[in-house]
C-alpha positions as CSV (number, residue, x, y, z in Angstrom):
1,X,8.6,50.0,-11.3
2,X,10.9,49.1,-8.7
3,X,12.6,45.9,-8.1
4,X,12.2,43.7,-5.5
5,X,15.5,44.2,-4.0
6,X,15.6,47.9,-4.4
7,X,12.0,48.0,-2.2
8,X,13.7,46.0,0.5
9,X,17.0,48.1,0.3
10,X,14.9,50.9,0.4
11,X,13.4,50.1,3.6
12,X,16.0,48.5,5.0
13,X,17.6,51.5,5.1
14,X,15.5,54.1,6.1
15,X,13.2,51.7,9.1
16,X,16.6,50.1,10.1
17,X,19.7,52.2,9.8
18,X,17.9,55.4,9.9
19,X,18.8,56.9,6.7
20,X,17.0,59.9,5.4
21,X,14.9,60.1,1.9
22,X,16.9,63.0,0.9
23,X,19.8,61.0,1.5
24,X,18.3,58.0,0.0
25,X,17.7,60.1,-3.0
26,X,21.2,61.2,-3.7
27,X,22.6,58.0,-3.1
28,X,19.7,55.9,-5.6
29,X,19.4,58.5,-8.1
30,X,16.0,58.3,-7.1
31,X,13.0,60.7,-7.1
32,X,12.2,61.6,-3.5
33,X,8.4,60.9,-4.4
34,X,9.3,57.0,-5.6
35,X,11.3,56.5,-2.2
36,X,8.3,58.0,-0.3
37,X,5.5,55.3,-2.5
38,X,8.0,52.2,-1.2
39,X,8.4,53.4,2.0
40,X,4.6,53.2,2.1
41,X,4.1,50.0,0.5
42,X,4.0,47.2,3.0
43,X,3.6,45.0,0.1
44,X,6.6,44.3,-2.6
45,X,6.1,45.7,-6.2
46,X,4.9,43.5,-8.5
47,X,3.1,43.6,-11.6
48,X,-1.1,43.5,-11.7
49,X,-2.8,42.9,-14.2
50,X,-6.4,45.0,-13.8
51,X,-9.4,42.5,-14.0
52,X,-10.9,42.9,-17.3
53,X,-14.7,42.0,-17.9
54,X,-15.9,38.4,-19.0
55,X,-18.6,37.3,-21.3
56,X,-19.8,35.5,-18.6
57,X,-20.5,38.0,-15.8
58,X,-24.1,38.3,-17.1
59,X,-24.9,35.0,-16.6
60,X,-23.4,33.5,-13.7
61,X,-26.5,34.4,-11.4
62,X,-27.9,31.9,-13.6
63,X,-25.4,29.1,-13.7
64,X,-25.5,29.2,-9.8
65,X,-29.1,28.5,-9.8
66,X,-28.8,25.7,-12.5
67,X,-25.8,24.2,-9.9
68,X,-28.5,24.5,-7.3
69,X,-30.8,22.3,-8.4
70,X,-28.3,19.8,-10.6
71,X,-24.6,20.1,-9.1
72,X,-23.5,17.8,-12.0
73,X,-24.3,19.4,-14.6
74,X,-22.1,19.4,-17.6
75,X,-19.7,22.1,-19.1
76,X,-21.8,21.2,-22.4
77,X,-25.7,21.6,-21.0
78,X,-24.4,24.4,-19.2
79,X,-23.6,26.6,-22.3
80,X,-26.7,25.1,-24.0
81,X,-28.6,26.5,-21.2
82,X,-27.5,29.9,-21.5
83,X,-26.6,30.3,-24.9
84,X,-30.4,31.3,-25.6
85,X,-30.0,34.2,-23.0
86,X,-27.4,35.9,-25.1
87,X,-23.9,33.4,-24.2
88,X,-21.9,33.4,-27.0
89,X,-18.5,33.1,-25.3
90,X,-15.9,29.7,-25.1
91,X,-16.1,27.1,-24.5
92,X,-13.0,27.3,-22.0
93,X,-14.6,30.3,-20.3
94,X,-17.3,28.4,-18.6
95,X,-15.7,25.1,-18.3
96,X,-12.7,27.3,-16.3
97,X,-15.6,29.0,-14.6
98,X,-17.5,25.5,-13.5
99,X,-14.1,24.4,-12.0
100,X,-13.9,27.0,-9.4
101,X,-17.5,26.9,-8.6
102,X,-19.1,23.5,-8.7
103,X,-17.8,22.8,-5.3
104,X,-19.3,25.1,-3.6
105,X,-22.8,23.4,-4.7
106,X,-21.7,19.4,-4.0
107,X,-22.0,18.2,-1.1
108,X,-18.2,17.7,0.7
109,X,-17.2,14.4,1.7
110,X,-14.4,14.0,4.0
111,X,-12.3,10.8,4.6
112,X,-10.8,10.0,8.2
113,X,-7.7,8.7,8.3
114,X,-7.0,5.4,9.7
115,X,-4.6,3.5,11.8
116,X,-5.0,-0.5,12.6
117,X,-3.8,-2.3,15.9
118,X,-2.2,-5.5,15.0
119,X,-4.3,-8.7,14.0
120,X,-7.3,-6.3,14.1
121,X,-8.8,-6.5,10.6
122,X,-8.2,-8.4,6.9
123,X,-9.8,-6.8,4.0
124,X,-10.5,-8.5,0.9
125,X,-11.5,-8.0,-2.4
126,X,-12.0,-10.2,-6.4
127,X,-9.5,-9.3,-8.4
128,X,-9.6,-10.4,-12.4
129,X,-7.0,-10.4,-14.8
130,X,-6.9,-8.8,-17.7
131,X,-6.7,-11.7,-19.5
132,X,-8.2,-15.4,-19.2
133,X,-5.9,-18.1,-17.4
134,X,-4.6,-21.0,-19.7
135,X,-5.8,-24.5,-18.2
136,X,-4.5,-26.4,-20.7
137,X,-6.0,-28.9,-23.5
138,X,-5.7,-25.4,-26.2
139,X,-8.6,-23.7,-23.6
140,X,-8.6,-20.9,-21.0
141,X,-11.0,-19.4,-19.0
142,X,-12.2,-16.4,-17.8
143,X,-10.5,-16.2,-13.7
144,X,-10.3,-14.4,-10.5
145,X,-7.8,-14.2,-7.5
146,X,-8.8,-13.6,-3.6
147,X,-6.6,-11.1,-2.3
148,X,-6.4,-10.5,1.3
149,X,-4.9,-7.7,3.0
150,X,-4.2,-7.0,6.4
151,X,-4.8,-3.5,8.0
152,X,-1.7,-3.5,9.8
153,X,0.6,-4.9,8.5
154,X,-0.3,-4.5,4.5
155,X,0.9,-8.3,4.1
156,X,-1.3,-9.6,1.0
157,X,-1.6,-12.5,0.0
158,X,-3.7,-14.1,-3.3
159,X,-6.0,-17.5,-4.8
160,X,-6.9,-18.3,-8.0
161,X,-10.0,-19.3,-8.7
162,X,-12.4,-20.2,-11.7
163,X,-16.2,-18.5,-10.5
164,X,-17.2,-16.3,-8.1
165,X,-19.6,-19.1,-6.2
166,X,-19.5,-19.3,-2.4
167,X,-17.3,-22.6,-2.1
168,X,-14.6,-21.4,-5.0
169,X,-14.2,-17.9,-3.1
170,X,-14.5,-19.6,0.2
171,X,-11.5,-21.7,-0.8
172,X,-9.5,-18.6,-1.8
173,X,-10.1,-17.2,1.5
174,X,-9.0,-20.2,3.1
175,X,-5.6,-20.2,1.4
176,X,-5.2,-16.9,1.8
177,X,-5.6,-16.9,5.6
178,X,-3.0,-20.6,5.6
179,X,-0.4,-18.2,3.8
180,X,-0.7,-15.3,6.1
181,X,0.1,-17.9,9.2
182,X,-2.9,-16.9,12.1
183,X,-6.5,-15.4,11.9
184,X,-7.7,-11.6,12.2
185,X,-10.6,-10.4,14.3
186,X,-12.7,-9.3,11.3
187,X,-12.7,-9.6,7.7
188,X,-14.1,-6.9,5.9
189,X,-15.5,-7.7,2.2
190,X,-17.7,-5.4,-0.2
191,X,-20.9,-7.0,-0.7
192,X,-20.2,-9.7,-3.0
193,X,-23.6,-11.8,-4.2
194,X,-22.4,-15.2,-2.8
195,X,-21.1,-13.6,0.9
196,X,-23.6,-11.6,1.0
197,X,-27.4,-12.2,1.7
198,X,-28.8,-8.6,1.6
199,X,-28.8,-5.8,4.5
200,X,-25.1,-6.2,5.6
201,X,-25.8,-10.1,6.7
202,X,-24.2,-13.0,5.6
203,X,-25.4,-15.7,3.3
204,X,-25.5,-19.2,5.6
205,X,-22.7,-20.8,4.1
206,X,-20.2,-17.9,4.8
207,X,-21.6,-17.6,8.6
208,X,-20.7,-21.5,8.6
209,X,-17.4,-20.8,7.3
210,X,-16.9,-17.7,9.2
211,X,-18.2,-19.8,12.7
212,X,-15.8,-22.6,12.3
213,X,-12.7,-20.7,12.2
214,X,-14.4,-18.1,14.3
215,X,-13.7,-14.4,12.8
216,X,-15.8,-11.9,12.7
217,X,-17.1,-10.4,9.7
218,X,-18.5,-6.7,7.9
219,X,-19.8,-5.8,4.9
220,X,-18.9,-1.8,3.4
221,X,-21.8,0.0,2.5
222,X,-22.5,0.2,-1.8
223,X,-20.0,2.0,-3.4
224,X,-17.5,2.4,-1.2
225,X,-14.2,1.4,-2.0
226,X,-12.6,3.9,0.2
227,X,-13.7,1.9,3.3
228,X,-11.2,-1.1,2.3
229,X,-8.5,0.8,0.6
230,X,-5.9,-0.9,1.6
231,X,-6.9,-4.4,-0.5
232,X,-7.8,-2.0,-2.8
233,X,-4.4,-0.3,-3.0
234,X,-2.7,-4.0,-3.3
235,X,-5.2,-4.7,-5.9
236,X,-4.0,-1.8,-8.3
237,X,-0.3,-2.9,-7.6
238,X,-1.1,-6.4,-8.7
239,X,-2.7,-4.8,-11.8
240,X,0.6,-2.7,-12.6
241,X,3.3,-5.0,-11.8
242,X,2.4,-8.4,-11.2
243,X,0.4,-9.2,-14.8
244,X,2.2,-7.2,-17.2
245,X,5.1,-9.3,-19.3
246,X,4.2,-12.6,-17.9
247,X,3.1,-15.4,-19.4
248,X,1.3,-18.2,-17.8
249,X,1.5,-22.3,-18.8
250,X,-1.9,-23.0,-16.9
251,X,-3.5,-22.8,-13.7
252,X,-1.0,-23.6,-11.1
253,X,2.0,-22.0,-13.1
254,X,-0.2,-18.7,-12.7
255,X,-0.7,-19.5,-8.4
256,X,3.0,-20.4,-8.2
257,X,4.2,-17.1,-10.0
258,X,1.6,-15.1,-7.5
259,X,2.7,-16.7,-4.6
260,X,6.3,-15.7,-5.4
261,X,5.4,-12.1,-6.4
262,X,3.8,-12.1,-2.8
263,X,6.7,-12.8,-1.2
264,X,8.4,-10.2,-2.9
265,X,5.7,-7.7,-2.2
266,X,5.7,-8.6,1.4
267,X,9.5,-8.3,1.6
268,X,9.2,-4.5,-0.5
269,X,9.3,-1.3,1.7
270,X,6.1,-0.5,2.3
271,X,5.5,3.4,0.7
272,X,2.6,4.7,3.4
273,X,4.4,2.0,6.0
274,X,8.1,2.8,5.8
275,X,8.5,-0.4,7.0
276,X,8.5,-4.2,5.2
277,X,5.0,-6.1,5.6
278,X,7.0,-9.0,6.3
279,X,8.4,-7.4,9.5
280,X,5.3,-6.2,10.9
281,X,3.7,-9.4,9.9
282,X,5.9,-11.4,12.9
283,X,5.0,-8.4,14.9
284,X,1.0,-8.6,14.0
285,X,0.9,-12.9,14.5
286,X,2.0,-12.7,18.1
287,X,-1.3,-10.8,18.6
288,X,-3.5,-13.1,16.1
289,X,-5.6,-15.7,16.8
290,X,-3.7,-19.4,16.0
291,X,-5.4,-21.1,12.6
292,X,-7.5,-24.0,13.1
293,X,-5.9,-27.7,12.5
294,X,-7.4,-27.9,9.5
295,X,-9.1,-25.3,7.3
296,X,-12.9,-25.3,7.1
297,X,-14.5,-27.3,4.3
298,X,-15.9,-25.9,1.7
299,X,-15.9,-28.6,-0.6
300,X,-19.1,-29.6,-3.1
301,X,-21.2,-32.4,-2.4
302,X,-24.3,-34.1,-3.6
303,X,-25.7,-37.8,-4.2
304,X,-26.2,-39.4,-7.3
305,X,-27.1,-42.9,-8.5
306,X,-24.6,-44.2,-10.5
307,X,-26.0,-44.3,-14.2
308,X,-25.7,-46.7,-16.9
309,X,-23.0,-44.6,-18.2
310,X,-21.0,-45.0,-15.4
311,X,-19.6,-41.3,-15.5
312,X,-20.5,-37.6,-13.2
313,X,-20.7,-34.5,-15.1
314,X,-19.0,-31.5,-13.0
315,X,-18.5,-28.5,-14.2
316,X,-19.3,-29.1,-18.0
317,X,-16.8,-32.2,-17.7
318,X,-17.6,-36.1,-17.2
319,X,-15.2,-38.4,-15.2
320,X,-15.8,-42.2,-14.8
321,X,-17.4,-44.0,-12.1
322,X,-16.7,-47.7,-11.1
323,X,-19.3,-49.7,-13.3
324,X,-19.4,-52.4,-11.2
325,X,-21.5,-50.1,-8.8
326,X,-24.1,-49.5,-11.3
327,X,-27.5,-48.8,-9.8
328,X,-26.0,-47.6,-6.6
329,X,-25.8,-44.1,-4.6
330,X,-23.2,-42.5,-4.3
331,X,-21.5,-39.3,-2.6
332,X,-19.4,-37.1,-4.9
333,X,-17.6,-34.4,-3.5
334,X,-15.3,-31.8,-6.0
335,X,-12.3,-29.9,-4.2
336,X,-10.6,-27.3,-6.0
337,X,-7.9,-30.3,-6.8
338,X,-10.0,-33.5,-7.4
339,X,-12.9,-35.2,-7.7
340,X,-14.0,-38.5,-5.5
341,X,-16.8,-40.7,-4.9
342,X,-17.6,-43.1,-2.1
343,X,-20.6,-45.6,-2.3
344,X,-22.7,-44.5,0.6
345,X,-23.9,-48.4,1.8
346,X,-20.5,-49.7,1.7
347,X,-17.4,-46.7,1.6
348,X,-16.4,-48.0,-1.5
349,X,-14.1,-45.4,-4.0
350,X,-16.1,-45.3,-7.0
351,X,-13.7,-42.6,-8.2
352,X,-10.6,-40.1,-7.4
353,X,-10.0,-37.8,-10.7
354,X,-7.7,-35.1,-10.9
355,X,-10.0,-31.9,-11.4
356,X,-9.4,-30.3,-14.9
357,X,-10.9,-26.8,-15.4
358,X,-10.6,-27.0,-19.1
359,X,-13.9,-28.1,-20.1
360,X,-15.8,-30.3,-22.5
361,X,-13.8,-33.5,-22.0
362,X,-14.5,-37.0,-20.6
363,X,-12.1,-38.5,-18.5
364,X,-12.0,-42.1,-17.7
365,X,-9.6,-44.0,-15.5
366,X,-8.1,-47.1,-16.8
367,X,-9.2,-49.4,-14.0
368,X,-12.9,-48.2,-14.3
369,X,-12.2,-48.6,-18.4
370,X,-11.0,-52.3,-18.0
371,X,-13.9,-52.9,-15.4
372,X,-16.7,-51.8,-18.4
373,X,-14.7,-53.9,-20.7
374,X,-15.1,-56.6,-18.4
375,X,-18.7,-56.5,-17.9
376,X,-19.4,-56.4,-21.5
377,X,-17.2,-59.8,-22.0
378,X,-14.8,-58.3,-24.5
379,X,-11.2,-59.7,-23.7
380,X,-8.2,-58.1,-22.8
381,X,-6.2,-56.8,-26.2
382,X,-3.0,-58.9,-26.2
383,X,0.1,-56.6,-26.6
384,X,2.9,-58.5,-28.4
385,X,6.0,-57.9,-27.2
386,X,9.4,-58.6,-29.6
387,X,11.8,-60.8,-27.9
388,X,15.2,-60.2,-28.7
389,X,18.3,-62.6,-28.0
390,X,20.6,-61.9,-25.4
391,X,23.2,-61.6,-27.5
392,X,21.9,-58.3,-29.2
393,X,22.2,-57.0,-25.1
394,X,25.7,-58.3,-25.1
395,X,26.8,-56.6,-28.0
396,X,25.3,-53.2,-27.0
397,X,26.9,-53.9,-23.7
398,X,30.3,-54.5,-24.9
């Protein structure tokens, strides 16, 4: 068989320069017939390999109908299928054979690229760690972080919360769209249960929060990541270099690290982008709405009369209440940072905790600890003091 290069010579010579085959022959040492068969070649010589039959030419009428009426059927029901018509081939044979041939019986789907205008749209997704967040007192808890995205630009940006109820997620959302600096014209969100109220419309309490800022909002269709990639691909960076090696004290040692692997990410070149988020970013807020003055509440509230046991249980926790106002209603409201109370019939505090989200502890203050004390008529524990001379200061001193 003849090279490559000889075929090319070959013709080269004889289409080109004119060169006869006898000539060709006495200058090749070739047979005149072998110059003739690469002059007529328009292809290059190359080895072929004849198709040999397969074990599985018998039976692929059949496999096409059993892809007709189940596309997904396995490599393994496939061969138990036909193994009773006579198949006794591999297991590779039909697996190889499936491959080339299964798409031709599922039905395409075809994905449209797509390019965002500035401040046009914010995805957002739920992310959870791998492992649960550290809040302290020897406890952690099972978390998740509110990543934003924006189509633009790609600047992210991230929350940590402790449930997935409306005024936690709400909250994330909020901090998310503080760090990012201005508001987008709609935020896009898979159908999460407390955003969500069924038919692509939003439960009340995210139409109130969506109002008073005012965005717009959408919900993708079920299973359909692809229609907020972006988030999605910020997402599965946080998963691969954002968690792995770090270690975490508590709550807000885990938001301050992610707010400084944001600004890292945002400052990154952008792989689909070839640009840095952060640039775009000042280029996308000239064309964003301004934010609010102050971010929408989403804070928890209810009334309760103040027990006997002057204390407010919240989230498997109790904290104090003034005993004095015993008897009395009053309105608590819980923040992601702290907890307060305020008598309703006179605006008195009847408490301002620090929220813990470790749980199963009571947590008294020491004015509302003194007050009970008070009312029970027990005296204040007297604290002796040593005195020392002055002189024992004087010779330290000197």
């Amino acid at each position: 068989m003849l090279e490559v290069e000889r075929w090319a010579e070959l013709r080269r010579e004889h289409f080109v320069r004119g060169v006869p085959i006898k000539e060709l022959g006495r200058r090749t040492g070739l047979a005149r017939n072998t110059i003739r068969l690469a002059l007529r070649s328009p292809e290059p010589p190359g080895f072929r390999c004849p198709r040999r039959p397969s074990k599985l030419d018998p039976f692929k009428e059949e496999i096409h109908e059993l892809l007709r009426g189940d596309a997904k059927l396995t490599g393994v029901r496939v061969r138990e299928l036909i193994e009773p018509l006579g198949f006794d081939g591999s297991k590779s044979i039909v697996d190889d054979y499936l491959r080339e041939v299964r798409p031709l019986f599922m039905k395409a789907r075809t994905h449209q690229r797509t390019v965002y205008r500035p401040g046009e749209i914010c995805q957002w997704d739920l992310w959870e760690p791998s492992e649960p967040v550290s809040v302290g007192y020897g406890q952690s808890r099972r978390a998740w972080v509110v990543v934003s995205c924006l189509g633009y630009s790609r600047a992210g940006a991230g929350a940590l919360i402790f449930s997935k109820e409306a005024p936690d997620v709400l909250w994330g959302m909020g901090r998310c769209l503080w760090s990012l600096g201005a508001l987008p014209q709609l935020m896009v969100w898979d159908r999460e249960g407390c955003l969500h109220s069924g038919a692509g419309r939003p439960t009340d309490v995210y139409a109130g929060f969506c109002g008073r800022l005012p965005v717009d909002w959408h919900f993708c269709e079920p299973a359909d990541p692809q229609a907020k990639g972006c988030v999605e691909r910020l997402q599965g960076y946080m998963e691969t270099n954002f968690e792995p090696g770090r270690r975490f004290a508590n709550e807000r040692d885990f938001q301050l690290q992610l707010d400084a692997w944001f600004e890292k990410a945002n400052a990154r070149t952008h792989k689909t982008l070839r640009a840095r988020p952060i640039d775009r970013l000042v280029e996308e807020r000239e064309l964003m709405r301004a934010l609010p003055e102050r971010e929408p509440e989403v804070d928890r509230r209810w009334v309760l009369r103040v027990p006997p046991d002057p204390h407010l249980r919240f989230d498997r926790n109790d904290y104090s209440l003034d005993p004095n106002l015993v008897g009395r209603r009053v309105e608590v409201r819980a923040s992601q940072r702290e907890i307060t109370a305020l008598c309703l019939d006179s605006g008195e505090l009847a408490a301002r905790h620090e929220r813990s989200f470790a749980k199963n502890r009571t947590i008294t203050a020491l004015e509302h600890a003194r007050a009970l004390r008070a009312r029970r008529g027990e005296p204040e524990p007297e604290v002796s003091v040593e005195q020392r001379p002055l002189a024992v200061y004087d010779a330290l001193i000197a």
